[in-house]
Structure formats: C-alpha cells, structure tokens
Residue, then its C-alpha position, 0 to 999 in steps of 0.5 A: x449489492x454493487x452499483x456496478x449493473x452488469x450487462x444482461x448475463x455478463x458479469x460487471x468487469x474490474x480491471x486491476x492493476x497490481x493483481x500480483x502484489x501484496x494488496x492486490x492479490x487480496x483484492x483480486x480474491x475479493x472481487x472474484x468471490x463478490x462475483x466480478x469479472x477481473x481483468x488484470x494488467x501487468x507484466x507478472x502472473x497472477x495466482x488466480x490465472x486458472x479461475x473461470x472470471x479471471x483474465x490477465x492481459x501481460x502489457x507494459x504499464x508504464x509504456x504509453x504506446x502500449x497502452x494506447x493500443x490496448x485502449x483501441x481493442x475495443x474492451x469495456x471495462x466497468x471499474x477499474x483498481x489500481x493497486x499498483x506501488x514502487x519496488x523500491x521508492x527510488x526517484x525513477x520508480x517513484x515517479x515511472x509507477x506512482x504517477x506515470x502508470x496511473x496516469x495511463x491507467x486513468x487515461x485507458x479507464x476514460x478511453x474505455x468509459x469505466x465508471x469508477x478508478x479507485x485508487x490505493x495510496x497511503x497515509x503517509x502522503x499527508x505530510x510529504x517529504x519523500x519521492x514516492x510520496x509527491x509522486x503519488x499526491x501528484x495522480x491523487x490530484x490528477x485524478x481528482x481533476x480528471x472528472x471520473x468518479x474516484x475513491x482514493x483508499x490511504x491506508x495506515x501501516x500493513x501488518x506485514x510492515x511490523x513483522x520484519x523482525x519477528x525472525x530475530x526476535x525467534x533467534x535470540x536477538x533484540x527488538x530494534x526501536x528509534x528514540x525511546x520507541x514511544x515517538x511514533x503510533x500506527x492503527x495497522x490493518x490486515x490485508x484481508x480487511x483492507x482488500x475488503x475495503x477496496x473492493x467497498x468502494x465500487x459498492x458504497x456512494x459514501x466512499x466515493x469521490x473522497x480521499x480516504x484514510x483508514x486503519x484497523x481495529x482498536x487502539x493505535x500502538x506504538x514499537x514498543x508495544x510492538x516488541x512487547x506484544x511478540x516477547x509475551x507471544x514468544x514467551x521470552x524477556x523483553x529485549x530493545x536496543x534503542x537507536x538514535x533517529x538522527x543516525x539515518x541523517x548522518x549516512x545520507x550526509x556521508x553519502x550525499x557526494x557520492x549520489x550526485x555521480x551515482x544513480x544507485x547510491x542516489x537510491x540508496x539515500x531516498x531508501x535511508x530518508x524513508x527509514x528515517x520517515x518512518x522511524x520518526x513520522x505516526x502512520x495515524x490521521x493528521x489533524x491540521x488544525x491541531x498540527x498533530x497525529x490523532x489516534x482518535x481520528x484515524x477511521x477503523x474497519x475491519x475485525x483482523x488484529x495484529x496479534x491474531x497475525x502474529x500469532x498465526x506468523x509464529x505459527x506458519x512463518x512469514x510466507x507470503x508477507x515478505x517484505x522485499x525490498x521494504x525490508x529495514x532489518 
C-alpha cells in the first residue's frame, strides 16, 4: 500500500514528467496498474492517452511563464516524477533539461504542495566530467536543499544501452570494444524493473530522502562479456575489433578549433567526451574511500536479466529500444 493517502474516492495524483520517454512510459504503466492517477507534462503524446486515469497536459517545461501559469490552475497533485533527460548531452540541452526543467518542475511540486519529487538521475554523475552530468548534480543538490521529501534513483546502465550492436553482430560484423574490453563494468537493469523501482519510492520510507544507486541482478559484466554473451545467443564465432580509447581524445583535439565559432561541432565534441566516458568509466558504485568501482557495492533490484533481453531482441528485434541520438555505432 502507498503512503500516498488518496482524498475520499479520488485517486492519489502523479505527475510525471517525461511520460513519453524510454524510462518514463514504464513508469507511467507502473503507476497506473498500482492505481494512481498520472497526470503527465510535456510537449509529446503519450501512448497511454486513451486509459481512463491518464491525462496529459501539452506544456513547454522548460518555459518559466508557462509553468507559472499552469502552477495557478488550481490543480493538486500528491507526487510528482521526473523522468525527464537531454536528447543529446549537448551544453544548451544539458543545462535547459536537466537543471532548468527540473527546476521548474520542483518549483510547481512546492507551489501545488506535492509530498514527494522523486527524481531519475544516473550513475554515472558520481564522478563528474561531462556537461549533462553537472547539470544533473546541479538539481540533485537543489533538490536536496528545497526542503520536499525527495528520492533521488541513479541507475547503472539501461539494457537498451548495450544493445546497439546486436544488428551488426546479425550482419556478420565484429563486436566493437575499448582497450582490451575487460577495463570498465556494468549491473545493467531492464526498464521494467527499474520503472518498478521508481515508482517504489512513493511507497517505501527507506528510499526516501537519499540518493539512490541501483543495478540489476547478478554479477556485473564487462564488453567482452557482452560480445561474448551475443556470439553464443547468435550461434556464431566470437568476432572483436579492439580500439584504442584515446582515439575519442585525438578527434575532439582535431576539432576543438572549430568548436569555439560553431555551436553544432561544439555539441559534437561534448558527444565524443561522452563516448570516451563511457568507453572508459564502470557504470558500478564508486567507493571514495578505496577510490574504486565496487561491483560488490552496486545494489540489485529486480528479476529481469540481460540475456533474457537479448534473447527476446534476437527474437522481436529492437522496437521500441531505439537508441536515438545516444546511438554510438
């Protein structure tokens, strides 16, 4: 049962934002089969638009003026989720989405008393180098501050993140991986399990007020293992091609001129510093005191496992867990 009491015969309202994104529409599904009502915000439409306690209000997020009115409608809302992301880790985006939409998503959560914010961040904020990831550590501790009882969720590594070169791997071609691919480590989890987890922290006092990282079941795996996994799946001989890290160094180097007169190959060069990240950074708990990634350390949740995705994605193909703009290869 939730802690959210709903009023009389009303259902307990959610507001959600980012209802139409990859971790938002599980979230969305979730709190409408635990019975909430969700009111979502944005500027997309979601799937769901047709269910019975599901309402969505098309509204700028990132415009204050727009917010502020919508704050004097008069609506109450008992929670609210933000599942809200940059497209694309570019500067402008990063700090527009991740900082000033949530910041007027936490500034409408206090005007409309909402109890709760529950906020979906990421790991990899833990140690800081990209834009997107100050921008996002910027909320965490405005968040903090604000006084609202808050969870903030910093998941490991989707499982559509480690799926972007299932369709090479079909056609014949080799499984790319950094270094020796044995350098960097994830506890990946689905999107239903995580969805699950979210959605946990309206109902859960031990999830509240704290920053929370989470991964999914079993070991941690390394690229390799990755590869290695989807040769066995595919029934084919294990195939890598092996590239150097530093190659994401040398073509922001090249192109770091060029960035200071062009916003686009600006964005461009924030993109290769986070392929570099993550070609070279563990989506696992970091450990200050050992000054390490700990495998051990990164909390579980959940029952879904990554070859059970990968499985069905050889199966049904990659619907609905496109990559996007994320997309590496």
């Amino acid at each position: 049962m939730t802690d959210i009491e709903s009023n009389g015969s009303q259902l307990p309202t959610v507001l959600l934002a980012g209802a139409t994104g990859y971790i938002g529409k599980h979230v969305c599904e979730t709190l409408l089969n635990r019975g909430f009502h969700v009111l979502s915000l944005g500027r997309g439409k979601s799937k769901t638009e047709d269910h019975r306690n599901f309402e969505h209000i098309s509204i700028d997020i990132c415009s204050d003026k727009e917010m502020t009115e919508f704050a004097r409608s008069g609506r109450q809302i008992d929670a609210l989720i933000s599942c809200l992301g940059s497209r694309t880790g570019g500067r402008r985006d990063a700090w527009a989405v991740e900082f000033g939409a949530n910041k007027n998503l936490l500034n409408l959560s206090l005007l409309m008393s909402s109890k709760k914010f529950v906020l979906l961040s990421a790991i990899c904020v833990q140690r800081p180098r990209l834009e997107f990831q100050f921008a996002k550590i910027a909320f965490e501790d405005h968040l903090i501050a604000s006084g609202i009882t808050y969870s903030i969720v910093r998941p490991t590594a989707y499982f559509k993140s480690l799926a972007g070169q299932i369709e090479n791997l079909k056609a014949g071609k080799a499984f790319v991986v950094f270094g020796k691919g044995v350098g960097t480590a994830c506890k990946p989890i689905s999107a239903k399990d995580l969805s699950d987890y979210i959605c946990g922290c309206l109902e859960d006092p031990k999830r509240q007020n704290k920053v929370l990282p989470i991964g999914g079941p079993g070991p941690s795996i390394t690229p390799i293992e990755q590869g290695e996994m989807l040769f066995r799946l595919l029934d084919k001989k294990p195939n890598f091609c092996y590239l150097p890290s530093i190659m994401f160094r040398i073509i922001s180097a090249l192109i770091a001129p060029l960035s200071l007169i062009s916003e686009k190959i600006s964005n461009l060069r924030e993109f290769i510093h986070i392929g570099h990240y993550y070609a070279t950074e563990s989506m696992l708990f970091w450990d200050e005191t050992k000054e390490r990634y700990s495998s051990k350390e990164t909390p579980e949740y959940g029952c879904d496992t990554l070859e059970n995705f990968y499985c069905e994605v050889l199966k049904s193909g990659m619907e609905g867990q496109e990559l996007g703009d994320h997309k590496l290869f």
